[in-house]
N, C-alpha and C positions, 0 to 999 in steps of 0.2 A: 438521348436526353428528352426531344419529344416526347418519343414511345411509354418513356415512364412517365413523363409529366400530366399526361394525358388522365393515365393511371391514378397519380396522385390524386387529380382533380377529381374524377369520376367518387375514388373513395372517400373524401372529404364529402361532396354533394352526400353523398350515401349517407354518411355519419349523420350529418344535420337534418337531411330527413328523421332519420333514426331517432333522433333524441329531439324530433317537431315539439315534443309537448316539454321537453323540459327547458329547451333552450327558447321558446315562446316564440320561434320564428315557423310562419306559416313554412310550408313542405314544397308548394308553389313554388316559392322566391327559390327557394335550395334548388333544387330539380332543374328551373330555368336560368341560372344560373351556371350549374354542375353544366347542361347540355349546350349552352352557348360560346362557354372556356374552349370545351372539348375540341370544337368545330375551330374556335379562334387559334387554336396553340396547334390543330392539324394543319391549318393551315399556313403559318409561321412555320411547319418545320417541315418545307417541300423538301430539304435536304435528305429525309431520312424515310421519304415516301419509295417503298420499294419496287422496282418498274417492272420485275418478273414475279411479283403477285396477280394472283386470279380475279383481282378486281381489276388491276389496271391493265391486264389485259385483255379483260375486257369493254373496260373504255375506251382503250386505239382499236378494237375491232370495229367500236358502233363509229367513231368518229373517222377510221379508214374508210367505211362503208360511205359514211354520208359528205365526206371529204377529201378528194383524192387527192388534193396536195399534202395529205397526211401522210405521206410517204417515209420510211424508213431513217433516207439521209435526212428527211425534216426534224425528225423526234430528234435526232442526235445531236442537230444544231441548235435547236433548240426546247431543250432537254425542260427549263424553269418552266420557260411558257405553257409546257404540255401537262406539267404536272398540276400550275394551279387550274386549267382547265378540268382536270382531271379530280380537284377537289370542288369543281361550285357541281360535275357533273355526278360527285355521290351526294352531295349535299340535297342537289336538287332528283335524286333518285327517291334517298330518303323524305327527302319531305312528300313526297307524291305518296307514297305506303303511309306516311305518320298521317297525313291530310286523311286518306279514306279512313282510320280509325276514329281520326276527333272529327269527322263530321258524321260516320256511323251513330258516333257515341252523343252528338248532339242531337242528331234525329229521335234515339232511342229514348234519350232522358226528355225530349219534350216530350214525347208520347205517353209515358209515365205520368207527367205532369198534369197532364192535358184529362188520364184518366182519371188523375185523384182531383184535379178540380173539381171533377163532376161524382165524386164520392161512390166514384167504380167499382173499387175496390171493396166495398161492402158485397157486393156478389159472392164473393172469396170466404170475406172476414165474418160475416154473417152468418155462413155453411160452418166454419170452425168454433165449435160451442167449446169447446175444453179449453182450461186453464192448466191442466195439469202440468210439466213441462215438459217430461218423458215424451209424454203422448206428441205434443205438439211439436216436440222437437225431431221426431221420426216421422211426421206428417208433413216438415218442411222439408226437411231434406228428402225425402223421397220425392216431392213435389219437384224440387231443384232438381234432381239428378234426371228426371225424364224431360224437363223443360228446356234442360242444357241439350239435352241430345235433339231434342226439336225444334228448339230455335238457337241459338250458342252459349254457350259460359256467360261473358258481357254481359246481354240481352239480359237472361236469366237473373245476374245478380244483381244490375239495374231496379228489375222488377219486382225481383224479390227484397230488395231492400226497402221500397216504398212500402210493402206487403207489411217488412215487420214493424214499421212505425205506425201503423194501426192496431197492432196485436201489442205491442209490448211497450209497457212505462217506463222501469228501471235502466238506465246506460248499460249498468253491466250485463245486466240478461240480455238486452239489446244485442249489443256486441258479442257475447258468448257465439247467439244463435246466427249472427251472422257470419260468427268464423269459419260456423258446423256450415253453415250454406255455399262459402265459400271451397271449399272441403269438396261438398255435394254436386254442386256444377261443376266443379271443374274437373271429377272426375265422369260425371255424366254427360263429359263433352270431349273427353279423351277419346271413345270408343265410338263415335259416331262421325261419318265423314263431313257434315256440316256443324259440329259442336264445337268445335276448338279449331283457330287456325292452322296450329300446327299438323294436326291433320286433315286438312284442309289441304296444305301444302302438300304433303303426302300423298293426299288423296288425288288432285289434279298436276303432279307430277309423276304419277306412274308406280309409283314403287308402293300402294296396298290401292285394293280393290274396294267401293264400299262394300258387300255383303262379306267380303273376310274380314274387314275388320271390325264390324259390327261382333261376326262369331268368337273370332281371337281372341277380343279385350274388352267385352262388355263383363265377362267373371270376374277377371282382376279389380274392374274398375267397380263393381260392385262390391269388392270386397273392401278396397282402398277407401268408402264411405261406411261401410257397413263395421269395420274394424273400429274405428274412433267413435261410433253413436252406440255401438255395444259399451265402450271403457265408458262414455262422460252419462251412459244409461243410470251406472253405480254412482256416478257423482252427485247426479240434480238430485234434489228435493222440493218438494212445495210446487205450487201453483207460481205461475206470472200474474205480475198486476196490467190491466190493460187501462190505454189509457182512458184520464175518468170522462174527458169529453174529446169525441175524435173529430168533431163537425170542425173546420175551420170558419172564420170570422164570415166569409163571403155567403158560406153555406147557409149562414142563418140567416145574412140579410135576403140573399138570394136565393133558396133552395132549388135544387136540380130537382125534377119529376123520376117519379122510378123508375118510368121507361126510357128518361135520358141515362142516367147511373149507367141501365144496362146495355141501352144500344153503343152506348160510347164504350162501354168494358170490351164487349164482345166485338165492334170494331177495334179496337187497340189490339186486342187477343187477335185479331184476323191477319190486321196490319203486322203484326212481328210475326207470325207463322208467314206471310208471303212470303218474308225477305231473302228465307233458303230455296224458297222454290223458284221465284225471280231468279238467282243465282243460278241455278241447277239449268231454269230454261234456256237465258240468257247469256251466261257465263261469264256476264257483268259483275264485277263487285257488288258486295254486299249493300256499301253506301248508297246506292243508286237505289235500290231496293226500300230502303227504309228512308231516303228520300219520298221519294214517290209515294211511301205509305204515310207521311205525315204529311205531302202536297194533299193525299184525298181527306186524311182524319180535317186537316185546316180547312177546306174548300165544306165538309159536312159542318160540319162545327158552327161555319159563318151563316151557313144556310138553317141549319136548326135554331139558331138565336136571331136570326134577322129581325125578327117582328120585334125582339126585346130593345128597352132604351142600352144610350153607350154606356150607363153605369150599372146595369144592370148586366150585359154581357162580357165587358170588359176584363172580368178573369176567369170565362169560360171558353176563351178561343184562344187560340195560337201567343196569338199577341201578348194576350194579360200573362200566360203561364211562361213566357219564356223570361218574364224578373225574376221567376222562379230558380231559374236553372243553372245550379252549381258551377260558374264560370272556371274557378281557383281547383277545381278537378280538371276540367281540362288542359289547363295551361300544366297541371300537375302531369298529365300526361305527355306532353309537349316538350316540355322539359324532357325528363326521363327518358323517353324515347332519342332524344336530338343526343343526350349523353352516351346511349347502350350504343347505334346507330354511329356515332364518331369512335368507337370502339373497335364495331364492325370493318368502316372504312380502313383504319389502319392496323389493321391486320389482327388485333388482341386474341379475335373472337377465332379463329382459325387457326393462331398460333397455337389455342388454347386445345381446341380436337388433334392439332397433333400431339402434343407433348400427352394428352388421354390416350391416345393408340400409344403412342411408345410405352409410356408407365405400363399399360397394362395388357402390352403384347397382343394387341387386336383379341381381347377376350368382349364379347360383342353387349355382354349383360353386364357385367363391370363398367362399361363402358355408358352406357347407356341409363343406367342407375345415378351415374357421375353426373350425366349430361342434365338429366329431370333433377337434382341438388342445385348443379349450377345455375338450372331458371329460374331458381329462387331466390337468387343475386341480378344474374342480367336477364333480359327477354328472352323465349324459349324460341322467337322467332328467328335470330338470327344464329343460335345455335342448333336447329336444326336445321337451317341453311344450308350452316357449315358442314353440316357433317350430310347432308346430301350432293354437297360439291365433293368433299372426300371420300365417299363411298358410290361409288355408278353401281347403276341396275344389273347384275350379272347373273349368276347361279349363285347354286345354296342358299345360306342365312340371306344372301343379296339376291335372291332374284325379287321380282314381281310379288307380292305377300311372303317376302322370307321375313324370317325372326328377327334379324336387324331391324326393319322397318314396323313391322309391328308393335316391338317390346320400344321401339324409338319414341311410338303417337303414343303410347301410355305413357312413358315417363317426360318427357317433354310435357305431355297435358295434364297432369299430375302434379308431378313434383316443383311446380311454383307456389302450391297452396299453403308449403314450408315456409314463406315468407308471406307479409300481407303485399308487397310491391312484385313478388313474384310472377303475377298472374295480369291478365287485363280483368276477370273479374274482381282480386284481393284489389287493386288500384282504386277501380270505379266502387265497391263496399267501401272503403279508407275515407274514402273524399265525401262519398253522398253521407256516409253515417259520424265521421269525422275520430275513425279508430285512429287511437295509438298505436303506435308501429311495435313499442316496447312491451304494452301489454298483450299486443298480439303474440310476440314470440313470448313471452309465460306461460300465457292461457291456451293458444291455439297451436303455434308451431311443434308443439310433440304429440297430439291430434293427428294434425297434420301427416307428420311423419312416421309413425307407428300404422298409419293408413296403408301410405305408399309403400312403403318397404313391403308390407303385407302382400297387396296386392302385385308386387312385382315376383314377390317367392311365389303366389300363387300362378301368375303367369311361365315361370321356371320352371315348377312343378308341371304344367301341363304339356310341356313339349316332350 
């Protein structure tokens, strides 16, 4: 009764997301709502928490270790007590992984912010002379698909979302070029071992090397962007309008100097290129990285405007820009995550990789095709999880760079671009540009998919 209830909730939160704009309830409230239930009705139904799951036991491993009176006859006596321990201890698992994405993702966006204060982004938008759309719509996305692979998906879409609200006036063309960029990261962040978490995961769990899988699935994942900007090449027509005045109000009273614009561009550009190499040195999370890269962009910032009056600099530093900063995306994430995440907990998400091996008799690209569809409903993170708890490092298709793990970081990194909630890039575009979910799947989700699938026969084809 839990187990489906759970269910139920999850697809209800989904729906009202889904229908945000027709039902005029923000996406936020849905989301944190959907993920709060989740957690509350798992945790009401310790009866039906299963004690020889691979979560739970792995929570009397960490709690034997750190408490010997956690012994055998203890669980059995009492059996209630250990369970709800055993729910604040995924809850509070979860939130430690959900914490470093929305504080990643709040570092990320104030840096953004902090660049277009200072009209940074003319660097960029001032090099891009064409209106045409063709043209500029294969100069984004190509832009996207190397930016993902250098700094992540996220990052990228973040960035590039502020990118297109300088270039472009009309919503719809807005929205269009940001589904293609969506599309473009996210598969320029499949094939790179810092582009995409899931391979990420992949990458510092053993099972693919980064220089194979940079070789593997950098084809496919060029194809999975290259296949949709070819079909919507025949669609567009006509030039974009940009917008007629892009200075915001501050900018006139206060203009930035051109050597600020660009010192602060190429700092911000510096600051997000660190955060994989911090990572890489360190082996700290990513959040920590882009911490520390908005602790120095704040600390210059205070020091480049110090001589100016308070209301003169007051929306050129840290401070002023963070009224800026799309609060109702975060908490959209927050939500979301707490929902997929009380999923994970009670078993959904790993019920779900078995009954995919049974259907389809351990056929590994079947298989794996499935998996990159289904992160287009839930997070690609805990179902690659799953399916790296069900399949260990061994020989063949499994060993170390076998074909399971490879064809796994493409479609996993890929196939969430089939939904806008898919992805942590489709999530963070949604929120910062304020897409419909329903016109996304019109206009972009068979883009999307006509991508992937491509690119996954062409991964097929190569082995």
């Amino acid at each position: 009764m839990i187990y489906l209830s759970m269910l139920v909730v999850f697809i209800l939160g989904y729906t009202l997301i889904a229908f945000e704009h027709n039902l005029k309830i923000d996406k936020a409230a849905s989301a944190l709502i959907a993920g709060s239930l989740c957690w509350a009705i798992f945790a009401f139904g310790l009866f039906e928490i299963d004690i020889n799951s691979d979560n739970f036991g792995k929570f009397l491993t960490y709690f034997q270790t750190k408490d010997l009176n956690y012994t055998s006859e203890f669980i059995a006596q009492n059996i209630d007590y250990v369970k709800k321990n055993f729910v604040l201890y995924e809850l509070s698992h979860h939130i430690a992984e959900i914490g470093q994405i929305l504080f990643f993702l709040l570092g990320a966006m104030t840096i953004v912010e902090l660049v277009d204060a200072h009209q940074g982004f003319s660097v960029i938008t001032d090099r891009i002379k064409t209106n045409n759309k063709v043209k500029l719509m294969w100069i984004l996305c190509i832009l996207s698909f190397f930016f993902s692979a250098t700094l992540d998906n996220l990052t990228t879409a973040i960035v590039m979302s502020a990118l297109l609200t300088k270039l472009i006036e009309d919503k719809k063309d807005l929205w269009l070029f940001a589904g293609m960029i969506i599309i473009s990261a996210n598969a320029g962040g499949a094939w790179s071992p810092i582009g995409d978490i899931t391979t990420i995961m992949l990458w510092i769990g053993g099972q693919v090397t980064a220089v194979n899988i940079i070789t593997s699935v950098i084809v496919p994942s060029i194809v999975c962007m290259i296949v949709p900007l070819i079909y919507i090449t025949f669609k567009l027509k006509g030039n974009i309008q940009r917008p007629s005045d892009s200075e915001a109000l501050e900018h006139i009273m206060n203009p930035t100097t051109p050597f600020e614009r660009k010192f602060i561009f190429f700092l911000g550009v510096a600051g997000l290129l660190f955060v994989p190499v911090f990572k890489t040195v360190t082996q700290l999370p990513p959040y920590i990285g882009i911490l520390l890269s908005l602790g120095v962009m704040w600390l210059t910032t205070e020091l480049l405007h110090r001589s100016k009056n308070y209301e003169a600099k007051s929306d050129l530093t840290v401070i002023g820009v963070l009224k800026k900063i799309d609060v109702p995306t975060i908490f959209f994430f927050l939500g979301i995550l707490l929902a997929v995440a009380s999923l994970q907990s009670m078993g959904h998400l790993n019920d779900m990789a078995v009954i995919l091996d049974n259907t389809f008799d351990g056929n590994i690209y079947a298989i794996n095709i499935i998996i990159g569809l289904l992160s287009a409903i839930v997070d690609n993170v805990p179902l690659v999880a799953g399916a790296m708890g069900m399949y260990e490092i061994g020989t063949g298709v499994f060993a170390v760079d076998g074909t399971f793990w490879e064809f796994l970081a493409y479609c996993a990194g890929t196939g969430g671009s089939v939904l806008i909630i898919g992805s942590a890039a489709g999530v963070a575009v949604m929120g910062i540009l304020k897409i419909d979910f329903i016109w996304y799947v019109k206009k972009i989700s068979f883009l999307a998919f006509i991508g992937y699938i491509a690119g996954a026969i062409t991964y097929i084809l190569m082995q």
